[in-house]
Each structure stands twice: as C-alpha cells, then as structure tokens.
C-alpha positions in Angstrom: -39.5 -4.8 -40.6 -36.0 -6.3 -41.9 -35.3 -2.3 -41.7 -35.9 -1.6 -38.2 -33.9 -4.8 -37.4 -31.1 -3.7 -39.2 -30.7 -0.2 -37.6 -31.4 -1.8 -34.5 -28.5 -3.6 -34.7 -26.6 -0.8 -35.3 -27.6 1.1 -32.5 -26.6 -2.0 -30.4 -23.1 -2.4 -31.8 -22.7 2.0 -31.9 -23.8 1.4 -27.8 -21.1 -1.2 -27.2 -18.4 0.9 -28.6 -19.2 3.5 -26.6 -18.8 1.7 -23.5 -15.3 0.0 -24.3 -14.1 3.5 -25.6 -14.6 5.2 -21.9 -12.0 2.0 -20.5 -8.5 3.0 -21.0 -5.9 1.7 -19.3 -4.4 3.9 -16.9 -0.6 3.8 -17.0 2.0 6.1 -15.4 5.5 4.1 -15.6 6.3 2.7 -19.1 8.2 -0.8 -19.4 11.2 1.2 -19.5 10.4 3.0 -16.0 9.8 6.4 -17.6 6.8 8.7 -16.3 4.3 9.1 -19.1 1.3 10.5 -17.1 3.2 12.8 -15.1 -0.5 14.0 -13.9 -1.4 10.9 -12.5 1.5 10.7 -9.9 0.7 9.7 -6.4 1.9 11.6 -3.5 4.3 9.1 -2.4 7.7 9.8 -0.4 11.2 8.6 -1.0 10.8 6.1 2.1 7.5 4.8 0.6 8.6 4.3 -2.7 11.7 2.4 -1.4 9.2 0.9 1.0 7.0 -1.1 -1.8 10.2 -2.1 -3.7 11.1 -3.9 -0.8 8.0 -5.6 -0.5 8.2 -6.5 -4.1 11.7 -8.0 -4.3 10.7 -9.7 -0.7 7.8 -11.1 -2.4 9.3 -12.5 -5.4 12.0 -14.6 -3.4 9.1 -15.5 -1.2 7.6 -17.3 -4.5 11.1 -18.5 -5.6 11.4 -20.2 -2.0 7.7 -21.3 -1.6 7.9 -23.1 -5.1 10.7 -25.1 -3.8 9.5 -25.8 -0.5 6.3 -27.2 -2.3 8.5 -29.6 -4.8 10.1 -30.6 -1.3 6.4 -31.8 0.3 6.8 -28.9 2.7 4.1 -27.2 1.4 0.9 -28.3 0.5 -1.1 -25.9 -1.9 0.7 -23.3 -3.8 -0.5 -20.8 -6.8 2.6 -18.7 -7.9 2.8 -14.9 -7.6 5.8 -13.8 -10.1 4.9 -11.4 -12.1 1.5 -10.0 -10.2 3.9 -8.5 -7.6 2.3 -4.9 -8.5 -1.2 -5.9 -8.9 -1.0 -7.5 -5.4 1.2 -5.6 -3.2 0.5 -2.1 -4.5 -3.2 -2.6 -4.1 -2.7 -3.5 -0.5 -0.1 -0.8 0.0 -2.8 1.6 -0.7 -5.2 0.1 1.7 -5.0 1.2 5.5 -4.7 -1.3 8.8 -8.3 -1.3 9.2 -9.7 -2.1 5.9 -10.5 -5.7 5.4 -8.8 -8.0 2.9 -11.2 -10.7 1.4 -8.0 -12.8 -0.5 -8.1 -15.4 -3.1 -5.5 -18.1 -3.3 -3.5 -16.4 -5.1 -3.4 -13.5 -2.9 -1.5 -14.9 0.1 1.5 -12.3 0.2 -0.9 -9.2 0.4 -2.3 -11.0 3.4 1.2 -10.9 4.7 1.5 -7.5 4.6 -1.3 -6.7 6.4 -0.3 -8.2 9.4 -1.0 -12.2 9.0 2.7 -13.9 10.3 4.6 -16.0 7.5 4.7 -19.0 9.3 0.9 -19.2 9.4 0.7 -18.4 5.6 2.5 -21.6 5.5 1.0 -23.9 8.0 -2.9 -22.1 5.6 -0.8 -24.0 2.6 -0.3 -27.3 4.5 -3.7 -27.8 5.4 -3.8 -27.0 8.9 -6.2 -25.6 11.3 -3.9 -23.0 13.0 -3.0 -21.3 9.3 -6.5 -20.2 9.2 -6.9 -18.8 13.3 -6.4 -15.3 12.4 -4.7 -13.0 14.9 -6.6 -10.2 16.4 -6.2 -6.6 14.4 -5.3 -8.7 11.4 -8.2 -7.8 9.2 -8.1 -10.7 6.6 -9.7 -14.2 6.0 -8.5 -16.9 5.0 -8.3 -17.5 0.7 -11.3 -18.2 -0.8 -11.1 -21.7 -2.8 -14.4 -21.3 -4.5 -13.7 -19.0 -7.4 -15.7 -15.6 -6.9 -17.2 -16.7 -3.9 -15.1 -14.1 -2.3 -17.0 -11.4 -3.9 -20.5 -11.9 -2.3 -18.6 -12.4 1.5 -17.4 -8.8 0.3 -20.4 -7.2 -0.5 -21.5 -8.7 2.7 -18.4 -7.1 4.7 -18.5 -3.8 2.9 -22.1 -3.2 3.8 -21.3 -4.7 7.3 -19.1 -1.4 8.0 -21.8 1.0 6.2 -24.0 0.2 8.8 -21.4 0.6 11.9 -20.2 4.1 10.0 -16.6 2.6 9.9 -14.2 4.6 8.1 -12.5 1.7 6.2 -13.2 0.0 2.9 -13.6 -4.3 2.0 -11.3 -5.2 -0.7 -11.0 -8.6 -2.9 -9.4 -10.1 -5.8 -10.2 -12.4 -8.3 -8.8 -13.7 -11.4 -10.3 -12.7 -15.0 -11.5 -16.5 -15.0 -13.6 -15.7 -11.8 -15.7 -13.1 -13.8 -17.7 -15.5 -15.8 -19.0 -16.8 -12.2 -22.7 -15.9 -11.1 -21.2 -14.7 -7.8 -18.9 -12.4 -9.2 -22.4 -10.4 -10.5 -23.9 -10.8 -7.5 -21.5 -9.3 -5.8 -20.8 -6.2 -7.8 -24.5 -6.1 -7.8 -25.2 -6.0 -4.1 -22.7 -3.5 -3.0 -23.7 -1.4 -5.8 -27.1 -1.3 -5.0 -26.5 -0.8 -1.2 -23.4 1.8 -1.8 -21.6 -0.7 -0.3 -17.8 0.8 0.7 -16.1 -2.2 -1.3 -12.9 -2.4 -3.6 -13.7 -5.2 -6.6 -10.2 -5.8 -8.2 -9.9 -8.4 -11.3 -6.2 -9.5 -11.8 -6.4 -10.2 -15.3 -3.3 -12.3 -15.8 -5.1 -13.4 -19.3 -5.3 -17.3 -18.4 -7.8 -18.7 -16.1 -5.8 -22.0 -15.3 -5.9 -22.5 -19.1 -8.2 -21.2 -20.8 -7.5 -17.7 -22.2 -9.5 -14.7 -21.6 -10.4 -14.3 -24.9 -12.4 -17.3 -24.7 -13.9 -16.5 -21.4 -15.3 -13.2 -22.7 -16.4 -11.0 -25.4 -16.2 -8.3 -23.5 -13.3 -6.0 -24.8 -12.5 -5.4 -21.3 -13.5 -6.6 -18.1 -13.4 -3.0 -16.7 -16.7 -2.7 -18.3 -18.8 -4.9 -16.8 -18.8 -2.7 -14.0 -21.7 -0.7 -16.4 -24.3 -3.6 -15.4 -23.9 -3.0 -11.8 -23.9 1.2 -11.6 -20.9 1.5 -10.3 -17.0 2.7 -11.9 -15.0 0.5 -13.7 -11.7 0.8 -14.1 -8.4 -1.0 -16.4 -5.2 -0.4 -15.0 -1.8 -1.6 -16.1 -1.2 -4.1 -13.4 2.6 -4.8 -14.1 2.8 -0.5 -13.3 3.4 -0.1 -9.2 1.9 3.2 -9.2 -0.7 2.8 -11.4 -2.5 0.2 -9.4 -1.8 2.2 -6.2 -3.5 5.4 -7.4 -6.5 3.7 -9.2 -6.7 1.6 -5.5 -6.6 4.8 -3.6 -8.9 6.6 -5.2 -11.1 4.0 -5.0 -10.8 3.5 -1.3 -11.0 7.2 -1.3 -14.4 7.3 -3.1 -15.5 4.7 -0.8 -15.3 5.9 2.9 -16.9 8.9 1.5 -20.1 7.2 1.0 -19.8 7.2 -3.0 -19.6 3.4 -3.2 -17.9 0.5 -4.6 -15.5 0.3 -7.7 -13.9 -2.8 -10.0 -10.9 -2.3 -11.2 -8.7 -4.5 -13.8 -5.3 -5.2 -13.3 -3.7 -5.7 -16.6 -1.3 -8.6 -15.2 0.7 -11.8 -16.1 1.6 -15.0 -13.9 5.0 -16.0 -14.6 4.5 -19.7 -13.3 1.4 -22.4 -13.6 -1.6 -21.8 -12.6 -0.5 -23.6 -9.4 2.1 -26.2 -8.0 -0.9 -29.1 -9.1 0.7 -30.3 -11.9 0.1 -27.4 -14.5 2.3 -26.9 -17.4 1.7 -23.7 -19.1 3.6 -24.8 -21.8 0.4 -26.8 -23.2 -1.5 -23.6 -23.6 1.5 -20.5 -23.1 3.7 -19.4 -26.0 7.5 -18.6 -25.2 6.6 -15.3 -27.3 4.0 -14.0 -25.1 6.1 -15.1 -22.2 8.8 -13.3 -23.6 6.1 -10.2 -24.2 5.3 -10.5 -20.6 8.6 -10.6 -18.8 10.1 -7.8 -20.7 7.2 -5.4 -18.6 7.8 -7.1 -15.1 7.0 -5.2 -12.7 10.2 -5.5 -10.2 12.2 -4.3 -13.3 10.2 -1.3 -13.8 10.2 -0.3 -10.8 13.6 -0.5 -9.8 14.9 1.5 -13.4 12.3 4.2 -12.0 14.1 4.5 -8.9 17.2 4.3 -9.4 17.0 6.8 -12.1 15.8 9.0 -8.7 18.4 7.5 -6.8 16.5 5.7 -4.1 17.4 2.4 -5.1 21.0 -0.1 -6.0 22.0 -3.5 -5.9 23.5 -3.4 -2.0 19.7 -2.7 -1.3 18.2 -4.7 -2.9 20.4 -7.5 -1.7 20.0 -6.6 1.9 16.1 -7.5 1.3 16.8 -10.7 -0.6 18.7 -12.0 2.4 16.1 -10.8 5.0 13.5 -12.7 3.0 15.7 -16.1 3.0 16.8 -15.7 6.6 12.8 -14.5 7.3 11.2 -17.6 4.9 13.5 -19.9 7.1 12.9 -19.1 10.5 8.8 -19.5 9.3 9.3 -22.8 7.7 11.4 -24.1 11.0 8.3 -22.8 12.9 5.3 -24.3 11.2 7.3 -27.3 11.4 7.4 -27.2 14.8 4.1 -26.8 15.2 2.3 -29.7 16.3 0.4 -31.7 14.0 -3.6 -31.4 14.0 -5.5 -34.4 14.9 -9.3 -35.3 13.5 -10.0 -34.5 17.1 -8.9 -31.0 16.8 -11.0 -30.2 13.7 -13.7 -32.0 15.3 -13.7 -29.5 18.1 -13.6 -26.3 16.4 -15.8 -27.0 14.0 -19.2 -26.1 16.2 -19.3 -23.7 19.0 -21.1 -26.3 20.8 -20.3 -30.3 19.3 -23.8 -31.5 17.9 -24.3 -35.1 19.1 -23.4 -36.8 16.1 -20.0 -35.0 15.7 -19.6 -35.9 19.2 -20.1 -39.9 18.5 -17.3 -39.3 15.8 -15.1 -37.3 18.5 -15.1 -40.5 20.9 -14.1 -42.8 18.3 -11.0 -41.0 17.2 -9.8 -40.0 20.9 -10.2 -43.2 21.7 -8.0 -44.0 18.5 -5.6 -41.6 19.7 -4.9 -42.4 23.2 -3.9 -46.3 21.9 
C-alpha cells in the first residue's frame, strides 16, 4: 500500500511538470530592443508601430500628471500605470472598435484609447456620476472595484455576442492577485464551457497590493491555470510591445472564429504603489528588483527598437509629451467645470423608475437643496 502511494505521487508531481513545461514565455524584443523571435513578428506598419509608441509615451506622462493631480486633491482614486504601458496599451491596440473592454482600476488608459474622453476618466476618479455615463460606440464599462468580478461580467458579455453572431471578442484584465478569487474560475469556466469569444488577460506585475505572487500561488505560472478550464493559456513578456500584441491578436483571432476563449499572462511590473491610498512599496519592494524591473521598461525597449529602424527620435517623442500636458490640461480644466453631483442626482439615476422609499429620501434632500 505505502508502494502504490509512493508512485502515485510521482505520477502527480511527473503530471505537474508537464503542464508548467508547455508555458513559456513568449518574447520577441529583448531588454535591449533586439528581435530574438524573428518568427513571431506581427504584421505591423511603420505608421502603426510609431502609432503605439505614441500611445506609450502619452500614457506615461498621463500617470506622471495624474499622480500629481491626485497629491493636489484633484483627483480622487488613482492606481499607477508606469511600467504596464505594454501590457495595457498593446493589448488594446490589438483589439478592434467593436470589441468590448471589461477594465479593472488599473486599466483606465486602455479605456481611453478606445474612445472614452479624458476628462470623464477623470471626473470616474473623482467619484462622479458623469465619469461613469459612457458615450455611445464606446464599448467599455466602467472599472471594476471588486477584484475578479470583472471576469464573470465577461463571460457574461462574451457569450452575450455568441448568441447575436457578433464578429468582436470581450476582453478583461486582472491583476495576478485577482487569480486566487472564486470569480476569476468561474469566469474562465463559463466561457470555456460555452465557447465563449472572450480574451482573459492576467497582468502579473508580481505584487497584489503587497503580497507577492509567490505567496499567492504555487502554481509555476499563472498561464496554467487555464488547463482547469479547457481552454489556452498563455505567458507573455508583458514589458515586450509586440509580444503582448501578437499573443492578444491571435487570441482575438481564435475567438471570432468560434474556437473560444484564451488567458494570457503578462509578465509585468508597476513602477508606483499599488495606488495613490497611502501605499509604500518600500515596506515590501526591494530597490534591487526595482532596479531589475526598470532596466526592461517597456517605453525604453521600444523606442531602441525603433530607432534602430528609424521611425522614431527625440523631436518625436517630445512633440507627444507636450500634446499629452496641453491634452491632460484642457481635461482637468473640464471636469472642473463640470458641475458638482448632488445626492439628488444619484438618487435619480439609480432606478429607471424611483421605488417609493428612494423617493421619501429624494424629497428630503431637494428640499435640503433649494434652502
């Protein structure tokens, strides 16, 4: 009996290595910029590659600027982006106008580029009612604050468009901290078991707030627990631009072709804390894997690959620093102006039609108002 337990064992272990062995991380721009998997190159043009680097260096003042806005009470909520500027904006470059982007809160500028107006972004961070009245054609919610509660509305979305035959794909991001959530499962689950066209993508910046993902868990990667739920898993390097956008594409790909859903793992890092709350990443962050981190940033990367083509220089890039300032600026100047929301105006969105007990608490704050 203590025989059959032993080589049971084994088998289980032999079983596990097999998985992790079929998860390698797909990489096609070194940390010097150089092509290593020349094979793996997307079709991209000049004008698109130039395209994303724009939206990259954009981005990155847009966290600069938004961090200081937020230490300046202009903002409310804020979760950094430095440093998942690939992960994020190369996923979304791959997507089309008519997939739907199911964002967490850290996920703000990809909702950006898909058509949501910067001013809104901000007036979503403040609080207010109007940053989450999406504009018609812009196919996004508003960030999810429950973490991996995103990934059952997707599920839900994806199979929404199976059954309308749309041609278009639900994406959504969570952090490697949101895998250890029961929705996160159920949501891989679902569209897996409904061939649901979805895109699952796990930015695995290797802290959830701050605990580290070695502690969250034992998993060798978190590619692999794709295996549970049937469907293709994927690592990618998510500091790599054109990495992310390939493993993306293909996904989306794979999905409006009725073969369904896919996770993929961006191999990431967040420069900043967790968010603007009061975390210190100091308390749980060494400067040597800071230092690890920052020497494979993304922007950097990227722009050594291009300008080795030629496509990109320093006037450039300064050009789209100072759009970004002058852009950040008139947004800030218009959620300002935007008037502020009253309990009255939550009150009377909330329900299609007021129930009668929202309606006694309507009455008292109008009357509140009007004095």
């Amino acid at each position: 009996m203590a025989s059959n337990t032993k080589n049971l064992q084994f088998d289980a272990k032999k079983q596990l290595e097999k998985v992790e062995e079929q998860f390698q991380t797909l990489q096609i721009l070194n940390e010097e910029g150089k092509v290593v998997n020349e094979s793996a190159m997307p079709d991209l043009s000049n004008e698109q590659l130039q395209e994303l680097m724009r939206r990259m260096v954009y981005t990155r003042i847009l966290d600069q600027r938004s961090i200081s806005l937020n230490r300046q009470g202009r903002l409310g909520f804020y979760a950094p982006t430095a440093g998942q500027e690939a992960s994020q904006l190369a996923s979304q470059f791959a997507l089309e106008k008519e997939d739907f982007i199911l964002p967490g809160y850290r996920d703000v500028p990809q909702m950006i580029w898909h058509g949501l107006p910067l001013s809104q972004a901000f007036l979503w961070s403040r609080g207010h009612f109007e940053g989450g009245n999406i504009p018609e054609g812009v196919n996004v919610i508003a960030p999810q604050i429950i973490i991996g509660a995103q990934y059952i509305q997707t599920a839900g979305v994806a199979l929404g468009m199976k059954k309308r035959n749309k041609q278009s794909v639900a994406v959504t991001y969570t952090g490697d901290g949101g895998t250890s959530q029961g929705d996160f499962y159920e949501g891989i689950n679902f569209a897996g078991a409904f061939n649901a066209p979805a895109i699952f993508i796990v930015q695995n910046n290797r802290f959830a707030i701050s605990t580290p993902v070695s502690k969250q868990s034992a998993a060798k990667t978190l590619a692999q627990k794709a295996v549970a739920a049937g469907i293709p898993g994927i690592q990618v390097d998510g500091m790599d631009p054109l990495a992310v956008y390939v493993a993306v594409r293909e996904a989306r790909e794979r999905a409006i072709n009725g073969e369904g859903p896919t996770l993929i793992e961006t191999l990431t890092y967040r420069y900043g804390p967790h968010t603007m709350a009061g975390d210190d990443p100091t308390r749980y962050r060494t400067s040597d894997l800071d230092n690890e981190w920052e020497r494979k940033d993304p922007l950097v990367r990227f722009r050594k690959f291009l300008e080795e083509k030629g496509l990109w220089n320093e006037e450039m890039e300064n050009e789209i620093i100072e759009k970004a300032k002058e852009d950040i600026k008139a947004a800030i100047k218009q959620a300002d102006d935007t008037p502020k929301q009253k309990v009255t105006d939550l009150i009377s969105i909330m329900h299609e039609e007021m129930p009668f007990n929202l309606q006694e608490q309507y009455e008292i704050y109008k009357a509140k108002e009007s004095k």
